[in-house]
C-alpha positions, 0 to 999 in steps of 0.5 A, a space after each residue: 520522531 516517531 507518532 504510533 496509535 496502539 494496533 492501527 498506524 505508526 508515522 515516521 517523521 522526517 529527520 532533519 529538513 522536510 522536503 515535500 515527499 510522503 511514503 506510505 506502506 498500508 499493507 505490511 501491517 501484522 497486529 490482529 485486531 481482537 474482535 476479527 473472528 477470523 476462522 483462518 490460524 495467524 501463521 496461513 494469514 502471515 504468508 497468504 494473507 495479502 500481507 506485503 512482508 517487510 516491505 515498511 523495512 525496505 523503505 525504513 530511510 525515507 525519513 532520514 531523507 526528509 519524508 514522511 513515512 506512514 505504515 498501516 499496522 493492521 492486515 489489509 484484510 481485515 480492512 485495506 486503507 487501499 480501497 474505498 469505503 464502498 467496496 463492500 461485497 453485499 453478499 457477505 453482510 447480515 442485512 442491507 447496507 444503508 448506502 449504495 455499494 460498488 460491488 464490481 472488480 476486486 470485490 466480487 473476488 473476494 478482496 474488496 474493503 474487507 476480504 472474504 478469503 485468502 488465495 487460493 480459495 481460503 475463506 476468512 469467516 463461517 458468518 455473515 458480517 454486521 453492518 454496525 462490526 464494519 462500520 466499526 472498523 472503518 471508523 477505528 482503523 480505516 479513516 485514521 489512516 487516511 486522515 493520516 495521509 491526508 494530513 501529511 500530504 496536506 502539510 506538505 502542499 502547504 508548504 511547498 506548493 507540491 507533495 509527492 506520494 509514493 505508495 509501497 507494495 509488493 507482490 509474489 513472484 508467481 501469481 497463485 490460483 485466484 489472482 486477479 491476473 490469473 494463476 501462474 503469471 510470473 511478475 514483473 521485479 517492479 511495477 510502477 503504477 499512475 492509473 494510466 499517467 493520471 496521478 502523476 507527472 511523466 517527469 517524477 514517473 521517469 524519474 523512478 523508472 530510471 532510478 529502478 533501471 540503473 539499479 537493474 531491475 526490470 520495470 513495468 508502468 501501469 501494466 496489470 497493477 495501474 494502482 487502487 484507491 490511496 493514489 486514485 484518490 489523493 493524486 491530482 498532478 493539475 494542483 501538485 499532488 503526485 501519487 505513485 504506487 510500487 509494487 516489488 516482486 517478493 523474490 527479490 527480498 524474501 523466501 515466499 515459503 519460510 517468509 524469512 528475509 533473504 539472502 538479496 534482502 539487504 541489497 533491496 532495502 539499501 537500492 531502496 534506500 537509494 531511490 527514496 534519497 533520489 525522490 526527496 531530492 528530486 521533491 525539494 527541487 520541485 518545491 515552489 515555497 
């Protein structure tokens, strides 16, 4: 069964018996909210605009699986559900937030909550945003999101005693101009992130490392990308709460010029596919009711 909030998420509920796993995808999302006032055309934003294309589709069998599957419908820049709500670039509002702010990483570069501009160097407004427009947007389509993740992760610890979460991503090939990382880098095919072993368990790390491994991929953990706000702040392995971000390099599933799927797209959706079978199952041995 399927759960959708016109333009702001879609749930996928679990086909058959429920094992304690949830995915999630906040950043496929293509619905252009009417009251963004972006100076940027939908096609730039398509294919720079942080959106992880099709990456929803590549992990369409999670919950015919037994897991939960949540998916953003909104683009990540407009407001990203994979920052906290304080990540909020001052220098972008028309007055003064009413509560302290955290102005550093991400954010000065121009993606933080709501992104500033595109890579390479691309702004998305010719104005300063209200403090009561943004406030507006977390309420609309941030918190949802969140309370959405929470309620499934929740449910699922209720159930079983432990929840696994696994957050989906993907990422260009070649770092453009204005990456974090710098322009030019060439990325790993898959990266895992557990800020560092803190959101998850070295058994359920290991696990997805092999998997990815065995289906010959190239895999790093916690290299440049350790994860953002959804694992940091649902994962907490002491109570059973495991969160894991993926992060899959885009040549292996698409064309980054057409951003057209290619010809590797099938093979990449069925070995992950494959992995969310082996994490469900690895999920339901770990429950403890």
């Amino acid at each position: 069964m399927t759960q959708s909030s016109e333009n702001i998420l879609t749930m996928h509920q679990p086909a058959g018996e429920r094992v304690p796993a949830v995915f999630d995808s906040p950043h496929s999302g293509f619905r252009l909210p009417g009251d963004w006032g972006c100076t940027q055309p939908r096609e730039k934003l398509w294919g720079w605009g942080g959106i992880d294309n099709y990456v929803n589709e590549l992990f369409r069998d999670a919950p015919g699986h037994g897991a939960s599957l949540l998916e953003a419908l909104y683009p990540r820049s407009y407001i990203d559900p994979n920052r906290n709500e304080d990540e909020i670039d001052p220098n972008m509002l028309a007055e003064p937030w009413p509560t302290p702010l955290k102005t550093g990483g991400r954010v000065g570069m121009g993606s933080g909550l709501i992104w500033r501009r595109i890579l390479p160097d691309i702004p998305l407004y010719d104005r300063k945003l209200a403090v009561s427009e943004i406030k507006a947007r977390i309420e609309n389509y941030w918190r949802p999101y969140q309370t959405a993740l929470k309620n499934a992760m929740d449910q699922a610890h209720e159930r079983c005693g432990v929840v696994y979460h696994f957050n989906c991503h993907s990422n260009r090939t070649i770092a453009p101009a204005g990456a974090p990382e710098g322009g030019g880098v060439r990325r790993p095919e898959m990266e895992i992130g557990t800020i560092d072993g803190t959101t998850c368990s070295p058994d359920f790390t290991a696990l997805v490392r092999e998997t990815l491994e065995d289906q010959g991929y190239e895999v790093e953990i916690d290299g440049f990308n350790k994860g953002e706000h959804l694992i940091r702040h649902y994962g907490y392995p002491p109570a059973g709460r495991h969160s894991m971000m993926l992060e899959i390099r885009k040549d292996l599933y698409m064309d980054e010029e057409t951003i057209e799927r290619n010809d590797h797209f099938a093979e990449t959706q069925a070995n992950m596919g494959k992995l969310a079978k082996i994490i469900c199952e690895f999920a339901k041995a770990q429950a403890k009711r």
